[in-house]
SEFIZA-3560 file (N, C-alpha, C; in Angstrom, 3 decimals):
REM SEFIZA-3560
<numar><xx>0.819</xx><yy>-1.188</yy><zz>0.000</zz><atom>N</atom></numar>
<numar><xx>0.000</xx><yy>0.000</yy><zz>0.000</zz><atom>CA</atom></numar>
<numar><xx>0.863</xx><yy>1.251</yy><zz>0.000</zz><atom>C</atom></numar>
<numar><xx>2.163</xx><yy>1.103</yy><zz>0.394</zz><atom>N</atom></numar>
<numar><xx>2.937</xx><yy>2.261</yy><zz>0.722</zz><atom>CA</atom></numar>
<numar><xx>3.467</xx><yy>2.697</yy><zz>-0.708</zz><atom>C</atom></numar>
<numar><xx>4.093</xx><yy>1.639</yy><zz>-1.279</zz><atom>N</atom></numar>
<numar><xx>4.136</xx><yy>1.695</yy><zz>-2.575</zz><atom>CA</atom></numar>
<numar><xx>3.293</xx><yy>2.893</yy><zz>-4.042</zz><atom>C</atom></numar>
<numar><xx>2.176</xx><yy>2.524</yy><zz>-3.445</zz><atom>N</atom></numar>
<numar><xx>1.025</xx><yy>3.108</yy><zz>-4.576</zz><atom>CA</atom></numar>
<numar><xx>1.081</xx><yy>4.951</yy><zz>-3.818</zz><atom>C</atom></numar>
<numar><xx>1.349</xx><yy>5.126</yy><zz>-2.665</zz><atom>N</atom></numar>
<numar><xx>0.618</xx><yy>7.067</yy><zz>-1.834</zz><atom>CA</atom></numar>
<numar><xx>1.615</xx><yy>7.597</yy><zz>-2.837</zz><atom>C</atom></numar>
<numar><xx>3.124</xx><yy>7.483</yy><zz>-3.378</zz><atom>N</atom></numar>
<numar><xx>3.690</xx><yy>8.412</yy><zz>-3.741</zz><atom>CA</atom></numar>
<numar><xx>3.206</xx><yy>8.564</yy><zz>-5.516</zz><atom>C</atom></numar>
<numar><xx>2.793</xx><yy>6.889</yy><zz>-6.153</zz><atom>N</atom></numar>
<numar><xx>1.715</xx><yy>7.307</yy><zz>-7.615</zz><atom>CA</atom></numar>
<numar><xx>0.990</xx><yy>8.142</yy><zz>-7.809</zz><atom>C</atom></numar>
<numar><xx>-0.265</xx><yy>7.897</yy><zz>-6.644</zz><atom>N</atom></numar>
<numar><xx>-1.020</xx><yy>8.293</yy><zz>-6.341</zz><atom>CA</atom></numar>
<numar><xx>-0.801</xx><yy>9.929</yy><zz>-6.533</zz><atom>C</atom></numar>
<numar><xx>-0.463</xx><yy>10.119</yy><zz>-5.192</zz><atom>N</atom></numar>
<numar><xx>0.226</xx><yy>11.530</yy><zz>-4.844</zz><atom>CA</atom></numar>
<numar><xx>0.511</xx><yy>12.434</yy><zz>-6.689</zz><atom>C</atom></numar>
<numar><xx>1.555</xx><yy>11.973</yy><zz>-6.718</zz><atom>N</atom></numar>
<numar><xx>2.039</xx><yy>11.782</yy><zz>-8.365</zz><atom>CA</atom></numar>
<numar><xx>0.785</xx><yy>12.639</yy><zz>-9.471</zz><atom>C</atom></numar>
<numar><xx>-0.072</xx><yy>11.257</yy><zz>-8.845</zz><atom>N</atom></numar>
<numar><xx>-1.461</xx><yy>11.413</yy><zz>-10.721</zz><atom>CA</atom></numar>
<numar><xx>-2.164</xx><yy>12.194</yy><zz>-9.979</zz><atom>C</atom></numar>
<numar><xx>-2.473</xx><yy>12.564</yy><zz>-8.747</zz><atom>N</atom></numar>
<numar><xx>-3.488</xx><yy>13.575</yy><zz>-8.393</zz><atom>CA</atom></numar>
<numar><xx>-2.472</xx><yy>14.892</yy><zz>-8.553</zz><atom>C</atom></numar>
<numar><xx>-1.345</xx><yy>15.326</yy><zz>-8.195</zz><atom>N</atom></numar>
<numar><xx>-0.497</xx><yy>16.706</yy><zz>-8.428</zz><atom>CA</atom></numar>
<numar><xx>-0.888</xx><yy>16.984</yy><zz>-9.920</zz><atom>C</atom></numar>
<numar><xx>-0.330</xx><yy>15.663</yy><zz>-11.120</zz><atom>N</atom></numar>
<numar><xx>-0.707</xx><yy>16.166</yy><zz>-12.341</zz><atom>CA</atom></numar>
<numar><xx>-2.370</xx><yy>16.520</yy><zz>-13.253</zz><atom>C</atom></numar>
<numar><xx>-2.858</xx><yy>15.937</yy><zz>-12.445</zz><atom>N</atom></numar>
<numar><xx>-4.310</xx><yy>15.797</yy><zz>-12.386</zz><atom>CA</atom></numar>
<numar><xx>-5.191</xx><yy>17.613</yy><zz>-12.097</zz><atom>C</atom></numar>
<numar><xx>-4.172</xx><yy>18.000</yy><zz>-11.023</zz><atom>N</atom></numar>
<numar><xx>-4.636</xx><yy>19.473</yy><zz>-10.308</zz><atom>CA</atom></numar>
<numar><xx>-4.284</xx><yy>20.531</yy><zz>-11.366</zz><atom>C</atom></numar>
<numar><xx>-2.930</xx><yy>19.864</yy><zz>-11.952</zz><atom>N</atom></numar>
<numar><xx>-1.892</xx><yy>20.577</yy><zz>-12.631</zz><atom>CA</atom></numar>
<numar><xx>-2.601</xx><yy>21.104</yy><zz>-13.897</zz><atom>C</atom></numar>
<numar><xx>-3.686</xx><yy>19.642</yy><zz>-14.627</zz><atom>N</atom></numar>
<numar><xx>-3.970</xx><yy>19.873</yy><zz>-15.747</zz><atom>CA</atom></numar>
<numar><xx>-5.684</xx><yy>20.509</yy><zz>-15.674</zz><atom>C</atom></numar>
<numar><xx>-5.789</xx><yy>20.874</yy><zz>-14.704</zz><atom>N</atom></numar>
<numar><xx>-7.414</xx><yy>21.028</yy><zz>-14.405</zz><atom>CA</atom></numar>
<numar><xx>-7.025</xx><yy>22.641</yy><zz>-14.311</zz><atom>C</atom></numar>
<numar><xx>-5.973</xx><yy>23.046</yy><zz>-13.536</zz><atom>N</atom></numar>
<numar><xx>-5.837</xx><yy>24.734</yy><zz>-13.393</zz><atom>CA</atom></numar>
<numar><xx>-5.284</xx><yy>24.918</yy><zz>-14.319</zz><atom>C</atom></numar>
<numar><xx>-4.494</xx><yy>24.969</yy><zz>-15.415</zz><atom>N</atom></numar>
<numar><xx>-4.279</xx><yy>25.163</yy><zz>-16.308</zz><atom>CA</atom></numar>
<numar><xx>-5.344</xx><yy>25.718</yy><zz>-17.306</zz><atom>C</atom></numar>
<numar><xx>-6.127</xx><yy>24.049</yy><zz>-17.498</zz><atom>N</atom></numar>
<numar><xx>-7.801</xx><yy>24.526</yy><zz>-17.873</zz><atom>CA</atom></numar>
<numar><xx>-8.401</xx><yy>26.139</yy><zz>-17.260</zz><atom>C</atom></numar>
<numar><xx>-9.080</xx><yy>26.078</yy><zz>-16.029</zz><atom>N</atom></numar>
<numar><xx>-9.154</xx><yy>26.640</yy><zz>-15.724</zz><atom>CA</atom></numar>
<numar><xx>-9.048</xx><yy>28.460</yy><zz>-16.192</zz><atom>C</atom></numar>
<numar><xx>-7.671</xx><yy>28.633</yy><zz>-15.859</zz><atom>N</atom></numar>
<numar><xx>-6.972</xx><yy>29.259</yy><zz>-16.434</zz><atom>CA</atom></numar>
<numar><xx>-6.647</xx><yy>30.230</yy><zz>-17.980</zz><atom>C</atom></numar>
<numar><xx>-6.879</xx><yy>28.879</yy><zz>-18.754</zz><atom>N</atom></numar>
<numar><xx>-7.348</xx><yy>29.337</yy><zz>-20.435</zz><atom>CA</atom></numar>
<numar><xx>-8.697</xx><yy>30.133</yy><zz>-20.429</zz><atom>C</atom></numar>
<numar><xx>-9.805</xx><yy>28.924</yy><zz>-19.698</zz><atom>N</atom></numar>
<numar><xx>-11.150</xx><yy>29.686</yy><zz>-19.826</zz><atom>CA</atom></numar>
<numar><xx>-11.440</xx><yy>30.931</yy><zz>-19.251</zz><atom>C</atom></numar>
<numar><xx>-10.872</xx><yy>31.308</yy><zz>-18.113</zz><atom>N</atom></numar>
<numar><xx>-10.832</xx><yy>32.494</yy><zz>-16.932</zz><atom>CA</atom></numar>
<numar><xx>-10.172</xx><yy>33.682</yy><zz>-18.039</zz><atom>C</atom></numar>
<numar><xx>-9.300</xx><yy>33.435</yy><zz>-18.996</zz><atom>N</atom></numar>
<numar><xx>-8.735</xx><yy>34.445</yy><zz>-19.662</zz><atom>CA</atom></numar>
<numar><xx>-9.280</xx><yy>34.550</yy><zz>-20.663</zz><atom>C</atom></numar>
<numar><xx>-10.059</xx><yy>33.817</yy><zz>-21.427</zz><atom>N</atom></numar>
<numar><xx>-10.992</xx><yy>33.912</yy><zz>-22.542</zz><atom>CA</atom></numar>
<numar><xx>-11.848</xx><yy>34.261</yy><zz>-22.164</zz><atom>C</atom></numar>
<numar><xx>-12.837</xx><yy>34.187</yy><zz>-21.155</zz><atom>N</atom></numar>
<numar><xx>-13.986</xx><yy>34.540</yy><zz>-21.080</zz><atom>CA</atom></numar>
<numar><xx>-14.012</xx><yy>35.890</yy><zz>-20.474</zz><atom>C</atom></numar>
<numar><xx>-13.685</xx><yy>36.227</yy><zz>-19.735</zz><atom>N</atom></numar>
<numar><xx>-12.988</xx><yy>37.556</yy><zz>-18.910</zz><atom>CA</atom></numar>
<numar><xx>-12.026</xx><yy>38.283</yy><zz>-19.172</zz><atom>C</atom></numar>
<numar><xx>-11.162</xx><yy>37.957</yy><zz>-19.727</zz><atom>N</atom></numar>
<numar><xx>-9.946</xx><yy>38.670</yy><zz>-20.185</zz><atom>CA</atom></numar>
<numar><xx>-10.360</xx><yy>39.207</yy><zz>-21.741</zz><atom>C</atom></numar>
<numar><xx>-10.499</xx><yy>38.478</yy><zz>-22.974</zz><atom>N</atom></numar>
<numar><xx>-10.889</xx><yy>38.814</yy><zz>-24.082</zz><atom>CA</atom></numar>
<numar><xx>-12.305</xx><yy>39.285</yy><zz>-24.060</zz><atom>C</atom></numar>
<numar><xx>-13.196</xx><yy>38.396</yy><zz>-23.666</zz><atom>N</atom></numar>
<numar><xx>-14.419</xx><yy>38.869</yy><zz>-23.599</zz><atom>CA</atom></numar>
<numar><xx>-15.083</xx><yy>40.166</yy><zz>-23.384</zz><atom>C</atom></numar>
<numar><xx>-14.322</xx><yy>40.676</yy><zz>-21.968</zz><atom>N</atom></numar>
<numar><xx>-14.593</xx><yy>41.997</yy><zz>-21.166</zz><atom>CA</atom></numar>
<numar><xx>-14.104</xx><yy>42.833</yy><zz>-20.843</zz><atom>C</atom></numar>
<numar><xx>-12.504</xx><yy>42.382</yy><zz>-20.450</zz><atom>N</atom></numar>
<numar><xx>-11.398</xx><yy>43.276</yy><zz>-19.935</zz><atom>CA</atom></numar>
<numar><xx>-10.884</xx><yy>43.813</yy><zz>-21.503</zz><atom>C</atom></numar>
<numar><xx>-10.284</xx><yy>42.938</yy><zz>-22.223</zz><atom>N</atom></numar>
<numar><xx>-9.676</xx><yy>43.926</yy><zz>-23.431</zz><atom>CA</atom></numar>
<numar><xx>-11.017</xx><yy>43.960</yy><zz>-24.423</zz><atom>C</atom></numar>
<numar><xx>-12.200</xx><yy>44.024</yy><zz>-24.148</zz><atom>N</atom></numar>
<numar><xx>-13.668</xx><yy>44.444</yy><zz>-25.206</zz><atom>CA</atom></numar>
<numar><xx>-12.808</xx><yy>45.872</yy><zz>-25.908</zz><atom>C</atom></numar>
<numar><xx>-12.650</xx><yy>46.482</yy><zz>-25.536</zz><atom>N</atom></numar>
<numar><xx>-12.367</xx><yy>48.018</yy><zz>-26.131</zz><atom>CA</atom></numar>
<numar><xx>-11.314</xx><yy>48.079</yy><zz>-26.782</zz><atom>C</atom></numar>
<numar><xx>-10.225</xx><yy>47.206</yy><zz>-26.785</zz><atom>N</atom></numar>
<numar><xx>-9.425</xx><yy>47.036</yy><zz>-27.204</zz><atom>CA</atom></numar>
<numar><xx>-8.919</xx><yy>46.352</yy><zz>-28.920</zz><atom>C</atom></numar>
<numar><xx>-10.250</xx><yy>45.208</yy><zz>-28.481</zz><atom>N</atom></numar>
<numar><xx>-10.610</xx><yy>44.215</yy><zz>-29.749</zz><atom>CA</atom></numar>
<numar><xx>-11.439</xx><yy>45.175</yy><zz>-30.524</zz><atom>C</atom></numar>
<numar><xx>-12.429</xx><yy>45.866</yy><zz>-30.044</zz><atom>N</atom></numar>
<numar><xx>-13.386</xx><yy>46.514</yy><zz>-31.249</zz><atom>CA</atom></numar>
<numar><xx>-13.077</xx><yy>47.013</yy><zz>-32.138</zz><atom>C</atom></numar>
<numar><xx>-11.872</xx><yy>47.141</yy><zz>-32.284</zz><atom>N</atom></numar>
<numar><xx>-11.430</xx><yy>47.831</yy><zz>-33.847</zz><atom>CA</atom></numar>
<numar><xx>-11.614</xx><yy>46.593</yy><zz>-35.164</zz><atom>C</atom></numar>
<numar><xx>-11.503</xx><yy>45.500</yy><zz>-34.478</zz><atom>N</atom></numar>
<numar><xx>-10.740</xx><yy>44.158</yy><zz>-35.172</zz><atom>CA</atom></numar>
<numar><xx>-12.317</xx><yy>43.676</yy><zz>-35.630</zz><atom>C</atom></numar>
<numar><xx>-12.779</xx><yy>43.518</yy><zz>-36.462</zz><atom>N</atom></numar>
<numar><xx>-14.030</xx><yy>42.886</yy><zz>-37.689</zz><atom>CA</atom></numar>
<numar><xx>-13.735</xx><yy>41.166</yy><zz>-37.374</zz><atom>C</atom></numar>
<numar><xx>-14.790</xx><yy>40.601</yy><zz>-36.946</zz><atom>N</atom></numar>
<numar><xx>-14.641</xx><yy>39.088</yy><zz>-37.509</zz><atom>CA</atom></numar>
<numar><xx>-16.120</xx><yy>38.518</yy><zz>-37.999</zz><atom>C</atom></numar>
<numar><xx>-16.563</xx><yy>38.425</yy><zz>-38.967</zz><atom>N</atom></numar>
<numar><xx>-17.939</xx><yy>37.820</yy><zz>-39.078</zz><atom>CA</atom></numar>
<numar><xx>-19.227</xx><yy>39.195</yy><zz>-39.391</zz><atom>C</atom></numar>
<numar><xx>-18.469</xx><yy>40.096</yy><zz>-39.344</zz><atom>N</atom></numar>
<numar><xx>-19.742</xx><yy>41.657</yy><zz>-39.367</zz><atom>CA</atom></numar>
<numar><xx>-19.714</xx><yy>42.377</yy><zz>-37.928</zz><atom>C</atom></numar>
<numar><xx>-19.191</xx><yy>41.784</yy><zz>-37.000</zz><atom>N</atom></numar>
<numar><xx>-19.166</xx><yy>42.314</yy><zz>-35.714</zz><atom>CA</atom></numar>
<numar><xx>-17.769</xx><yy>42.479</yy><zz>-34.998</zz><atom>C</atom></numar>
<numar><xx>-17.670</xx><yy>43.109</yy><zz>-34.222</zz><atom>N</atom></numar>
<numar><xx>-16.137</xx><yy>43.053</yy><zz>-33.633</zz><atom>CA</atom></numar>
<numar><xx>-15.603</xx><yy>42.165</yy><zz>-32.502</zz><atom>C</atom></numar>
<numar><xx>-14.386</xx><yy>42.161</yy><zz>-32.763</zz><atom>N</atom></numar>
<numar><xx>-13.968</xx><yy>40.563</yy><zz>-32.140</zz><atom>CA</atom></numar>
<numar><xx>-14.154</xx><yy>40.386</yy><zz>-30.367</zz><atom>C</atom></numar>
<numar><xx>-14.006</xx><yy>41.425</yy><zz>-29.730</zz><atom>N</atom></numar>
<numar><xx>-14.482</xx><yy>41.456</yy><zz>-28.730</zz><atom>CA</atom></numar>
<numar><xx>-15.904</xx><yy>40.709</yy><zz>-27.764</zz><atom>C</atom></numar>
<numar><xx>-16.915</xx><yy>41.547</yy><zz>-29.186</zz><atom>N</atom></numar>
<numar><xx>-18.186</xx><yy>40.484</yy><zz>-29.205</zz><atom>CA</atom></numar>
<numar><xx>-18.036</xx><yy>39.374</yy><zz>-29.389</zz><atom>C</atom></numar>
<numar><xx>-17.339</xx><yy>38.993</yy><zz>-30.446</zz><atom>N</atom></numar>
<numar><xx>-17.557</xx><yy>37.875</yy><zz>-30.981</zz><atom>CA</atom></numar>
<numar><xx>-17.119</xx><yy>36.704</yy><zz>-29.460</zz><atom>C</atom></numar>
<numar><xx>-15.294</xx><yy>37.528</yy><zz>-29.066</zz><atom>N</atom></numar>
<numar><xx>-15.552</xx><yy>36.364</yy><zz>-27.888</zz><atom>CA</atom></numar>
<numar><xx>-16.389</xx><yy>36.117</yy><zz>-26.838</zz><atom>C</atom></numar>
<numar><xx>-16.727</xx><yy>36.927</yy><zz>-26.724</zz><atom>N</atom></numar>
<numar><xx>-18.012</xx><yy>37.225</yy><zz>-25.436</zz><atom>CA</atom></numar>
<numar><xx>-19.471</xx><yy>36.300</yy><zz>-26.042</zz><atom>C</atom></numar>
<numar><xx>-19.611</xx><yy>36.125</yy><zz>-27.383</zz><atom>N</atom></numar>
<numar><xx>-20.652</xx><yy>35.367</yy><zz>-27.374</zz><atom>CA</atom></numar>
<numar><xx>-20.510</xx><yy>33.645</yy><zz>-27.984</zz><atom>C</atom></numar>
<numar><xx>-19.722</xx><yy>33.807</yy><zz>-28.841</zz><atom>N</atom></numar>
<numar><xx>-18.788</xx><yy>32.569</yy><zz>-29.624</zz><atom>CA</atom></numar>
<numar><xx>-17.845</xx><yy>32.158</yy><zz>-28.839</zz><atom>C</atom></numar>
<numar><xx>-16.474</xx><yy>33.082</yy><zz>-28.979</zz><atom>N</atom></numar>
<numar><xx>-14.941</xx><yy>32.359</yy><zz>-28.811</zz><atom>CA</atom></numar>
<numar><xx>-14.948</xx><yy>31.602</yy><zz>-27.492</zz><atom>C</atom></numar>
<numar><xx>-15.849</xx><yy>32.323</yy><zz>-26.419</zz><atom>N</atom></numar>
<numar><xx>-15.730</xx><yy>31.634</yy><zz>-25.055</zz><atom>CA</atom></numar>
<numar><xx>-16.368</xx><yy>30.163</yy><zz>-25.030</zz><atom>C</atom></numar>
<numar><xx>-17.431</xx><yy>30.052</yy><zz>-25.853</zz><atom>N</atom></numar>
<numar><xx>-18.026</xx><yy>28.420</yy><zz>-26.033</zz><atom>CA</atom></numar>
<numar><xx>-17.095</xx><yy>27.850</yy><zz>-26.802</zz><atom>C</atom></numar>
<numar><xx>-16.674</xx><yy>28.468</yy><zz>-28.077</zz><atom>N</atom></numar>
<numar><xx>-15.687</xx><yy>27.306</yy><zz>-28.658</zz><atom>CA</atom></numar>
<numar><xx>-14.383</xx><yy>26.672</yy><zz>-27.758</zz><atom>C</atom></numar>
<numar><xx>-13.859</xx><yy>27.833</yy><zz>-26.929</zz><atom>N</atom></numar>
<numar><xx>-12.543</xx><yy>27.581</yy><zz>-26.072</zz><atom>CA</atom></numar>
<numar><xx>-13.248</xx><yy>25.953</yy><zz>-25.511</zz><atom>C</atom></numar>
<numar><xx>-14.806</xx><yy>26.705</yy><zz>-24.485</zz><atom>N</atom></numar>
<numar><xx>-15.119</xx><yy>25.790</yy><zz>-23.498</zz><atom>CA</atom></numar>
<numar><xx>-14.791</xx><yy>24.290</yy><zz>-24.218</zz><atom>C</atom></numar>
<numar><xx>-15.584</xx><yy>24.274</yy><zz>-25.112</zz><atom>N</atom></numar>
<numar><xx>-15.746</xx><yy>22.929</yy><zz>-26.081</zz><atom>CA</atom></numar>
<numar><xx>-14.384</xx><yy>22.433</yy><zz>-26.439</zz><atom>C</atom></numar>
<numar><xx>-13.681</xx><yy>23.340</yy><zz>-26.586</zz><atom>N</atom></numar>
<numar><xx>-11.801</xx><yy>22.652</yy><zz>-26.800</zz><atom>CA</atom></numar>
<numar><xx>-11.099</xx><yy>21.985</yy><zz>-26.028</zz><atom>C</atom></numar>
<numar><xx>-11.491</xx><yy>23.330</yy><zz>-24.895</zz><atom>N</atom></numar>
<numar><xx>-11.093</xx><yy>22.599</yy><zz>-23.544</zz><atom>CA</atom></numar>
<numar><xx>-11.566</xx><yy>21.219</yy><zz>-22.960</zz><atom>C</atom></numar>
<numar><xx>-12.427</xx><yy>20.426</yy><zz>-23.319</zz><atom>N</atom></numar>
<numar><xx>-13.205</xx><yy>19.690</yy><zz>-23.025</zz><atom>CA</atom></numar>
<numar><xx>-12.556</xx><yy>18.910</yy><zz>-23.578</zz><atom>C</atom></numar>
<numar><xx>-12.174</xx><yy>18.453</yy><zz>-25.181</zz><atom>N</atom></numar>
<numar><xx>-11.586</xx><yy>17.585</yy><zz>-25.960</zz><atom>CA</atom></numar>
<numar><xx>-10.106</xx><yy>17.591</yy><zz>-25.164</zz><atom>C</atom></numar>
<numar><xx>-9.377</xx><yy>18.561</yy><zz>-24.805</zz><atom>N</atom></numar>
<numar><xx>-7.915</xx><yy>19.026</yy><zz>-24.846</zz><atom>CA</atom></numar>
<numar><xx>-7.877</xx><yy>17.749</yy><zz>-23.228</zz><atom>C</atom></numar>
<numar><xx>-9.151</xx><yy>17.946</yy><zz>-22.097</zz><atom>N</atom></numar>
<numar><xx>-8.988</xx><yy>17.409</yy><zz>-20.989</zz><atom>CA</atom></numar>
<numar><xx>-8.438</xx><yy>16.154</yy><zz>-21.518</zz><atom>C</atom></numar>
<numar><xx>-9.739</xx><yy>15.747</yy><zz>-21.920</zz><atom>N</atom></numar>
<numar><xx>-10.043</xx><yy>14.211</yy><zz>-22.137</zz><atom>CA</atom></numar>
<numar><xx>-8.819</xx><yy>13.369</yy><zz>-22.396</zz><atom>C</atom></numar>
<numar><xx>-8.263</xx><yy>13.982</yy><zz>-23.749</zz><atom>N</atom></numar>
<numar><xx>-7.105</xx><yy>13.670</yy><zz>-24.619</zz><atom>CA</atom></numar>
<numar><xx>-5.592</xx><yy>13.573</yy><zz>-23.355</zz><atom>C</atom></numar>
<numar><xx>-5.773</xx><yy>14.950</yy><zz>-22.835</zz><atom>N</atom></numar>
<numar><xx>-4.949</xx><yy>14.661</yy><zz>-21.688</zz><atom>CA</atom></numar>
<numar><xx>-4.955</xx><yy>13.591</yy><zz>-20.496</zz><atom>C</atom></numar>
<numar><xx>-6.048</xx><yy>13.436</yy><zz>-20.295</zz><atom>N</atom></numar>
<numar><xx>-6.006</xx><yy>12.924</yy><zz>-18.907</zz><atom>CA</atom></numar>
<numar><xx>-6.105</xx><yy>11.017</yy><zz>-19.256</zz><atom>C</atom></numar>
<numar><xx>-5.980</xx><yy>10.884</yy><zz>-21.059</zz><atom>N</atom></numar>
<numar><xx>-6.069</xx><yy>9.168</yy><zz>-21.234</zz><atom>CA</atom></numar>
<numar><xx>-4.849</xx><yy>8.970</yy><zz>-21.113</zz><atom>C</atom></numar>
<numar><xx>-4.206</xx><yy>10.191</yy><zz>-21.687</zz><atom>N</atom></numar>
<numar><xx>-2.660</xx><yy>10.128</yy><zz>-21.432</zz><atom>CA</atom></numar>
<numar><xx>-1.816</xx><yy>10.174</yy><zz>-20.551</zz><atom>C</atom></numar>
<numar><xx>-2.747</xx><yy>10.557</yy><zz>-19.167</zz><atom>N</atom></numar>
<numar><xx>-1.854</xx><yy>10.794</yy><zz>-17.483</zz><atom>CA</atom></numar>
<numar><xx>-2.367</xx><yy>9.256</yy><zz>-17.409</zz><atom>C</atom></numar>
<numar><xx>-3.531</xx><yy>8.764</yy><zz>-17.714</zz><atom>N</atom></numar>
<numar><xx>-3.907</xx><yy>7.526</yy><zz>-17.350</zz><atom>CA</atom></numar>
<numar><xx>-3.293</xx><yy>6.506</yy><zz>-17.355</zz><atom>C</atom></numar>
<numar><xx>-2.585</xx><yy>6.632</yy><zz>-18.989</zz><atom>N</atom></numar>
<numar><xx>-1.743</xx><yy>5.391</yy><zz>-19.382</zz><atom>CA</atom></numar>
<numar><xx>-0.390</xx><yy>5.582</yy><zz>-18.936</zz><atom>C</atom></numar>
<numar><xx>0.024</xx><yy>6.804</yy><zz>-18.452</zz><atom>N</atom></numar>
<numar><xx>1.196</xx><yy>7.225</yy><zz>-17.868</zz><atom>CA</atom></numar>
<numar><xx>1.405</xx><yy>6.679</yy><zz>-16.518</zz><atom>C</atom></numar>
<numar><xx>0.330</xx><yy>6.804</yy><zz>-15.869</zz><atom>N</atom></numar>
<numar><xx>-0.019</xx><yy>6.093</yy><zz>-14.175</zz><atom>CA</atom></numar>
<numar><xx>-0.667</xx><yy>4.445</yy><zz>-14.114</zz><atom>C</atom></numar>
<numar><xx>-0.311</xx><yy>3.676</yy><zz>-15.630</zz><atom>N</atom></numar>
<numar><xx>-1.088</xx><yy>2.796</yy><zz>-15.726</zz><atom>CA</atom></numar>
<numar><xx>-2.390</xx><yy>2.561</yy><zz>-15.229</zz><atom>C</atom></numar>
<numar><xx>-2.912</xx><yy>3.280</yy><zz>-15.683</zz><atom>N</atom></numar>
<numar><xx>-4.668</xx><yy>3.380</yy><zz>-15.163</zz><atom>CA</atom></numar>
<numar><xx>-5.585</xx><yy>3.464</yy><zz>-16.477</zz><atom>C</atom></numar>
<numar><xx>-5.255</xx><yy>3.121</yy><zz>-17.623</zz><atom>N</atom></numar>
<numar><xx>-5.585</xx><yy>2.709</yy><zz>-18.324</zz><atom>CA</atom></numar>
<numar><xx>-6.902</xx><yy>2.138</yy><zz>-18.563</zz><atom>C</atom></numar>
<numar><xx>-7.450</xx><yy>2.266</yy><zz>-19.713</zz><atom>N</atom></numar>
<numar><xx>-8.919</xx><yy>1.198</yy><zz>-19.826</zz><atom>CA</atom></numar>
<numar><xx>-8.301</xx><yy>0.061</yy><zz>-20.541</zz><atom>C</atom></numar>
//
């Protein structure tokens, strides 16, 4: 049993590691592009509207949705790394 606390230990640090990271991307896309630099982006055209909007109503769902694939993809790969595998 003693064996497995420092794996363990291990896949949950990288586990935290890859979740704030996440985190992180979305917190700056959604808030950062979205709202904080809005005034900044409005010069910039994407689609008929300015990009600012655009992340505030689009870019922040597409991130979300990336982020989602980006976990997954990651975490089969901490899996098989920690042999935890399916």
């Amino acid at each position: 049993m003693a064996e497995e606390t420092p794996n363990a230990e291990a896949y949950w640090k990288a586990n935290l590691r890859l979740i704030t990271g996440c985190l992180v991307v979305w917190a700056a896309v959604s808030y950062g592009a979205a709202i904080l630099l809005r005034p900044l982006l409005a010069g910039i055209a994407v689609g008929g509207t300015d990009l600012g909007f655009w992340f505030a109503q689009q870019g922040s769902i597409l991130t979300f949705i990336g982020l989602i694939f980006f976990y997954a993809w990651k975490m089969n790969r901490l899996d098989k790394q920690f042999g935890l595998g399916e």
